[in-house]
C-alpha positions as CSV (number, residue, x, y, z in Angstrom):
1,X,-12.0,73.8,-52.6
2,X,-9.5,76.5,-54.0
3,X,-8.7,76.8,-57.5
4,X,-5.2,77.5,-58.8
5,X,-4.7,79.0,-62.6
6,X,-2.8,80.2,-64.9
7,X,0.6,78.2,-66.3
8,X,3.3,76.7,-64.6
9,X,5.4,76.5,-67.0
10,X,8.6,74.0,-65.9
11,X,7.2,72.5,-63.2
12,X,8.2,69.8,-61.9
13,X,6.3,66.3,-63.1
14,X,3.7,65.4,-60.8
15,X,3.2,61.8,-59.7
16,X,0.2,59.6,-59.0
17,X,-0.5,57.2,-55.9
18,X,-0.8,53.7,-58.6
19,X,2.5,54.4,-60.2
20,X,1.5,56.3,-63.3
21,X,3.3,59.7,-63.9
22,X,1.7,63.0,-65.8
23,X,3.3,66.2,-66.9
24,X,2.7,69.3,-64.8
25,X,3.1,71.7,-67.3
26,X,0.7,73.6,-69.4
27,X,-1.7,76.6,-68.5
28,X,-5.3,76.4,-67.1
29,X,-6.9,75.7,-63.9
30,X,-5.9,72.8,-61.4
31,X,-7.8,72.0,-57.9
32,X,-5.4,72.6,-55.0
33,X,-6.4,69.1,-54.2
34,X,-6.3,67.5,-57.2
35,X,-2.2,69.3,-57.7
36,X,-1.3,67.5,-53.7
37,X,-2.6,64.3,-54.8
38,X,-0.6,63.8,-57.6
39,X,2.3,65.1,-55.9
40,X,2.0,62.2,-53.4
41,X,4.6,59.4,-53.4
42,X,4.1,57.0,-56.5
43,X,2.7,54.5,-54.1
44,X,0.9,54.2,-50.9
45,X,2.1,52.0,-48.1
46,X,0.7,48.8,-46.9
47,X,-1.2,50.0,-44.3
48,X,-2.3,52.7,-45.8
49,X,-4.0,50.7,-48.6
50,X,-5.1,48.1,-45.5
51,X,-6.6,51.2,-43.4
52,X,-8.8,52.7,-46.1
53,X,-9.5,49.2,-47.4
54,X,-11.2,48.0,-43.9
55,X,-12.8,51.5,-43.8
56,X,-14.5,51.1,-47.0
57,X,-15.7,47.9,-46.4
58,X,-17.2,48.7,-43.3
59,X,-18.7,51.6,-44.4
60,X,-19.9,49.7,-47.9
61,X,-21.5,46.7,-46.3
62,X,-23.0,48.9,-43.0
63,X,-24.7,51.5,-45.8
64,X,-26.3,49.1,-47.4
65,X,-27.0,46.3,-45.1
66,X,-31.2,46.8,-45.8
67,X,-30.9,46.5,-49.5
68,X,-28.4,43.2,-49.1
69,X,-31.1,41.6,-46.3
70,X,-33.6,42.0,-49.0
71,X,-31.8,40.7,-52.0
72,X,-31.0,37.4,-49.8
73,X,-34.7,37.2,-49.7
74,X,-35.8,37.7,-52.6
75,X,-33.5,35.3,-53.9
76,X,-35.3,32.4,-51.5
77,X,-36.2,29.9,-54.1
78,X,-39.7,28.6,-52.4
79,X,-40.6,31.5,-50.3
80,X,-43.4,31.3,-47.3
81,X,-45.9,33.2,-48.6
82,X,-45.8,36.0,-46.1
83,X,-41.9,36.7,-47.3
84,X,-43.2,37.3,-51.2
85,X,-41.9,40.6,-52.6
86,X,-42.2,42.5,-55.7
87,X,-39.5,45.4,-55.3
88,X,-37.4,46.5,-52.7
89,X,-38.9,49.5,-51.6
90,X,-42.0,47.1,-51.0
91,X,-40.0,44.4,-49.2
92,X,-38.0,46.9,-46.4
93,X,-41.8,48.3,-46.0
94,X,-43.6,44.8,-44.9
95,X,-40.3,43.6,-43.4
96,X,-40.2,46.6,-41.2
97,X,-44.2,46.9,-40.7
98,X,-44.2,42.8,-40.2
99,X,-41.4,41.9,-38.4
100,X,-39.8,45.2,-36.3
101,X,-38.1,48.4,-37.5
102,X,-34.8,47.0,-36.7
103,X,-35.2,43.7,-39.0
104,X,-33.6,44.1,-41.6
105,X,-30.5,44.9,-40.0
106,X,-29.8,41.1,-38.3
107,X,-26.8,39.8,-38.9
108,X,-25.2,43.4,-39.2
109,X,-22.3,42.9,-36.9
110,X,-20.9,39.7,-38.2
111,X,-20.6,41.4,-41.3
112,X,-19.0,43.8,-40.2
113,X,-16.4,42.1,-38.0
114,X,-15.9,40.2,-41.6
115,X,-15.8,43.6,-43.9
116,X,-13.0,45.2,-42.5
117,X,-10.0,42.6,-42.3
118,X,-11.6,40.9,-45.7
119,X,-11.4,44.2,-47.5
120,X,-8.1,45.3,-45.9
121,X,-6.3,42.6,-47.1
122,X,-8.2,42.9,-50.5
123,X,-7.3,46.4,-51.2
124,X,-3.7,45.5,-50.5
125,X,-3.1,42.4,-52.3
126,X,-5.1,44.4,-55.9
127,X,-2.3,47.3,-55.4
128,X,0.3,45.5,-55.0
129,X,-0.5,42.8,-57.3
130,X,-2.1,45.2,-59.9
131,X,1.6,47.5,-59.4
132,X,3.9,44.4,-60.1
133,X,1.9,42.9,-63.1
134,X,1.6,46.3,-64.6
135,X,5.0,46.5,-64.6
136,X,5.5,43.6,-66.2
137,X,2.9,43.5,-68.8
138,X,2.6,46.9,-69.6
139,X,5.0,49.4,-68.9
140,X,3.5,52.9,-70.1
141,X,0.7,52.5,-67.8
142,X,-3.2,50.2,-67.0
143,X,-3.1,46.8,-68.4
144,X,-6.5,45.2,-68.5
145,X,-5.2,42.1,-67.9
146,X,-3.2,42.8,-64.7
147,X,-6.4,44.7,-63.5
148,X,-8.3,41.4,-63.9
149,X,-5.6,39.0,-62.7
150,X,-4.9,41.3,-59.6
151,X,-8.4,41.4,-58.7
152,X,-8.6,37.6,-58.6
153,X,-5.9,37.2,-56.7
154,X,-7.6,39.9,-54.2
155,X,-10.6,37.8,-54.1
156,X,-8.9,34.6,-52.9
157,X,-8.0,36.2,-49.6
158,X,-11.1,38.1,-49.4
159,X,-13.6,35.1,-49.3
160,X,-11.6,33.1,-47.2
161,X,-12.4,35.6,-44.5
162,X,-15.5,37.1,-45.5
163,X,-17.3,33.4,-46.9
164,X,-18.4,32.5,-42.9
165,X,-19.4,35.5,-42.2
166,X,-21.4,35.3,-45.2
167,X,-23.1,32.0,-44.1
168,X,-24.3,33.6,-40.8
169,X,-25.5,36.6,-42.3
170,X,-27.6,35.1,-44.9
171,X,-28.9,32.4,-42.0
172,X,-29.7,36.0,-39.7
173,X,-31.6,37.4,-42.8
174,X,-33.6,34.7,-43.7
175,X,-37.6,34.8,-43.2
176,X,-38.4,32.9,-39.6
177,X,-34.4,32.6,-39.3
178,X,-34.4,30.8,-35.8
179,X,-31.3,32.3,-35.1
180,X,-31.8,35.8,-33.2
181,X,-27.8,36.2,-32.6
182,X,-24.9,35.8,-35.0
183,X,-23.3,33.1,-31.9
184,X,-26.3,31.2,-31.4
185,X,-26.1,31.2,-35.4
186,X,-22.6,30.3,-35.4
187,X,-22.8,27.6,-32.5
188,X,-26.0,25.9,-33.6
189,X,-24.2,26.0,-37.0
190,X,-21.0,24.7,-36.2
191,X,-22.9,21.8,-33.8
192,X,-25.2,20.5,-36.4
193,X,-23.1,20.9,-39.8
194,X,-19.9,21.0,-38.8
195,X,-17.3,23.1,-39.1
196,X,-17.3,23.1,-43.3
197,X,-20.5,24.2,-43.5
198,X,-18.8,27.5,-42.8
199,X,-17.3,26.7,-46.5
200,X,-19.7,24.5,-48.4
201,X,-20.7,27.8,-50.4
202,X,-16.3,28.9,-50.9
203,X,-16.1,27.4,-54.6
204,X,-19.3,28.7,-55.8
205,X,-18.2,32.3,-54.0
206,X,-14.7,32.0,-55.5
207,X,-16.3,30.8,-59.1
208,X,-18.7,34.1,-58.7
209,X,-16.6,36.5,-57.1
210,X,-13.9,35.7,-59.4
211,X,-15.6,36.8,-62.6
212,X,-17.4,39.7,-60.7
213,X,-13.9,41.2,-59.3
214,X,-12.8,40.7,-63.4
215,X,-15.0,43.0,-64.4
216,X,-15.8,45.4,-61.7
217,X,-12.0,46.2,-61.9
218,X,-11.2,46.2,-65.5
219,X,-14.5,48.1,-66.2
220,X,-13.2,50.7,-63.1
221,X,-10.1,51.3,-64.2
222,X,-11.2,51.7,-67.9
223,X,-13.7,54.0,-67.0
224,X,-11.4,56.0,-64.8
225,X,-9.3,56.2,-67.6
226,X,-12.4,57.7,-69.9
227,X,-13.3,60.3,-66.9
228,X,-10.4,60.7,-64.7
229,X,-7.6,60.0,-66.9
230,X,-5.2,62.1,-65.1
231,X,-5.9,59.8,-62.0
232,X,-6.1,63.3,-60.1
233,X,-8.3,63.5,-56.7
234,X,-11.9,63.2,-57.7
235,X,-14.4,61.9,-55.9
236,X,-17.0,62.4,-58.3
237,X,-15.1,59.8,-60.7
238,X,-14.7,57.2,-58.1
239,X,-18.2,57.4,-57.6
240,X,-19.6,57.2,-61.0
241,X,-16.9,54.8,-61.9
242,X,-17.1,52.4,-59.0
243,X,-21.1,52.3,-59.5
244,X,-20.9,51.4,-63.0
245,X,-18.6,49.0,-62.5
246,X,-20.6,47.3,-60.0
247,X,-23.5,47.5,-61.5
248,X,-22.5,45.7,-64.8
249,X,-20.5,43.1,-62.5
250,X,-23.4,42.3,-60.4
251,X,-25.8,41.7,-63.0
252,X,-23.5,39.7,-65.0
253,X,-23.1,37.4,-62.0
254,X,-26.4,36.8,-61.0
255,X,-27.3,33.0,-61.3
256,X,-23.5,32.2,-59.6
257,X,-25.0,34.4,-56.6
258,X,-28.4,33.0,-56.6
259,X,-26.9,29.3,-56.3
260,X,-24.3,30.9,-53.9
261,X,-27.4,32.0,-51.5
262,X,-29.2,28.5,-51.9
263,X,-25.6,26.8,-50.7
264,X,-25.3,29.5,-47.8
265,X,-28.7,29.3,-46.2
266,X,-30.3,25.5,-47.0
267,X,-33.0,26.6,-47.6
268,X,-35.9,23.8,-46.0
269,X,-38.6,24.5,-48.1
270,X,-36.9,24.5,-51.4
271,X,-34.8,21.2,-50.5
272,X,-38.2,19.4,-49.5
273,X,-39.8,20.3,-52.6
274,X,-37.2,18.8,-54.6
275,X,-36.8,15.6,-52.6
276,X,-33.4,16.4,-51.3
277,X,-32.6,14.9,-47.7
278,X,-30.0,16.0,-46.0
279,X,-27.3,18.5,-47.3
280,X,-27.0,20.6,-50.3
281,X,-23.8,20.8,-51.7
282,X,-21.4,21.6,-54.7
283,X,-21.6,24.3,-57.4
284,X,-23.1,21.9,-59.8
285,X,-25.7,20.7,-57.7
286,X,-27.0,23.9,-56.7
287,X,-27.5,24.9,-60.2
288,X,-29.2,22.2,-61.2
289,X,-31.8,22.7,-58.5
290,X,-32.1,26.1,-59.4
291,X,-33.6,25.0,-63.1
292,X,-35.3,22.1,-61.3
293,X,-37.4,24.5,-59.2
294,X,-37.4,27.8,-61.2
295,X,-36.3,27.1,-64.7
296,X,-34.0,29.6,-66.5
297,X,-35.9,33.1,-64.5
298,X,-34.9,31.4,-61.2
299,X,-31.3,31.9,-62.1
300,X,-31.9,36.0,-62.1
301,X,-34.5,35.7,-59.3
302,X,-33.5,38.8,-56.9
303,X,-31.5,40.6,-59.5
304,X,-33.0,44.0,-59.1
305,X,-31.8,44.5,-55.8
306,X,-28.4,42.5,-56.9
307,X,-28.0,46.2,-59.0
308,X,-29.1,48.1,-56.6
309,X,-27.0,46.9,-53.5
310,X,-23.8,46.7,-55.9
311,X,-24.0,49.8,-57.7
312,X,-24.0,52.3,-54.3
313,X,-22.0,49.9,-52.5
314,X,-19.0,50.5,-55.2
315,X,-19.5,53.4,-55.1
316,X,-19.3,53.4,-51.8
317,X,-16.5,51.4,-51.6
318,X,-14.2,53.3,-54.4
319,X,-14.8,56.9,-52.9
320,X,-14.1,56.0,-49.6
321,X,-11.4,53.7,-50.3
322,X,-9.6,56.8,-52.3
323,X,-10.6,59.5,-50.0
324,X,-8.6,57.3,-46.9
325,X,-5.8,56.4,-49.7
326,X,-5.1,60.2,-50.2
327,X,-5.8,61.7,-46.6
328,X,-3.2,58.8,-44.9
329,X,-0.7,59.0,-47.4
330,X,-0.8,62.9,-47.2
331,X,-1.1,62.6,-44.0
332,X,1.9,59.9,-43.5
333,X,3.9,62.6,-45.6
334,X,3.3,65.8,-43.9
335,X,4.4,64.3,-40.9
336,X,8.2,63.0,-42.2
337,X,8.5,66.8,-43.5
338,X,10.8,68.7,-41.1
339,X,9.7,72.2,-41.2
């Protein structure tokens, strides 16, 4: 990418995407692309942030599809002893030498038909949300707190979408799943438990999520702050950012996603060995069948590859998110210029 130095003097102040403003001025070197991102509008339209929003959350959750297959399974509570795994490089290897090379991608479309609208509207309701508190809690520029609040807010229209896909996926991933398509999941689902079975797990997801999103977006946009804090261009900040954040998140919310995954995929063995009949359901209840059955570790159980899906899957999902962000509104731009 071409450098531009030397001093500019009186230029004219440059402006960022999110609303933040920063002097041009002052000598140096500047990236060419760093300089046109900042001279973008001060905001992004609506479909721009939906666009890169459904591309990054295809492109997150198709990335890293493997590594999520696993983590459901190691988070199985009373696993069959043939599904037992130590790491996750161990479990794609016996998954794939066991059970077919193209394993531990079931359940891969659903999510997918699930990521992109889910994470459209996601993207689009932090902005905008994150914009308007900002502006009211904290003029001069990133208030924690609006971070946090508008990445709540995100995640209520997220999981309303994405929490069914989430239960056929998890079924699809499952050791023995009997379910070999994501309809015959959904019907045989729908037919036996009815259509809120679809949403027995949405509290627990909302009570996870919520405090997940928190963090992951208040540690982002602090750390972007630390690394990026001219909120230029960078994809190398979105990366290390995003990853961070998700790592921290997703370890922090480990025993809310481990009860989540026990609410998702009923799982037989472990509800016969503590006497349950019938249906699991509630937050409460799934936690307290998780110490039943596991004691405090079972409430971490799967964590490993918790970290290790999150963190490249923010990543992921921050870089492209950004890269789409800047190329759509540049592009959106370019073409309203008469020349």
């Amino acid at each position: 990418m071409e450098l531009r130095c030397g001093g500019v003097g009186s230029q004219a102040v440059g402006r960022r995407m999110d609303g933040d403003s920063r002097d041009g001025g002052g000598g140096g070197c500047k990236d060419a692309g760093s300089e046109d991102y900042e001279n973008l509008p001060t905001s992004a339209s609506l479909s721009t942030h939906m666009t890169a929003g459904a591309m990054a959350g295809i492109l997150e959750h198709s990335v890293m599809y493997p590594v999520d297959s696993v983590k459901t399974r190691m988070q199985s509570l009373n696993p069959d002893p043939k599904a037992q795994y130590t790491s996750v490089y161990g479990a794609l290897k016996k998954i794939i030498r066991t059970e077919g090379f193209w394993r531990p991608l079931r359940g891969l479309n659903v999510m997918m038909m699930g990521a992109g609208p889910a994470h459209a509207m996601y993207f689009a309701c932090y902005e905008n949300m994150k914009r308007t508190l900002n502006a009211v809690l904290h003029h001069q520029g990133n208030s924690h707190l609006a971070n946090g609040i508008a990445g709540s807010m995100a995640t209520l229209l997220h999981d309303a979408v994405m929490n069914p896909a989430e239960v056929v996926k998890q079924r699809m991933q499952m050791y023995d799943s009997p379910h070999r398509s994501a309809l015959s999941c959904i019907w045989t689902v729908w037919r036996t438990e009815g259509l809120g079975a679809f949403y027995r797990s949405y509290t627990t997801q909302l009570t996870m999520n919520i405090p997940f999103q928190s963090i992951h977006f208040i540690t982002y946009e602090f750390l972007q702050e630390q690394v990026n804090p001219h909120r230029s261009y960078n994809p190398q900040s979105h990366i290390i950012s995003g990853g961070l954040a998700g790592a921290l998140a997703a370890a922090a919310t480990t025993p809310l996603d481990v009860c989540k995954t026990l609410l998702n995929t009923q799982e037989n063995m472990a509800l016969n060995l503590a006497n349950i009949s019938g249906r699991l359901s509630g937050m409460v209840n799934a936690f307290r069948m998780v110490y039943q059955l596991n004691g405090l570790p079972g409430y971490f159980k799967g964590i490993q590859a918790r970290v290790i899906y999150q963190m490249p899957s923010t990543a992921i999902s921050w870089s492209v998110y950004e890269f789409f962000k800047y190329f759509l509104t540049k592009h959106q731009l370019e073409n309203r210029t008469p020349y």
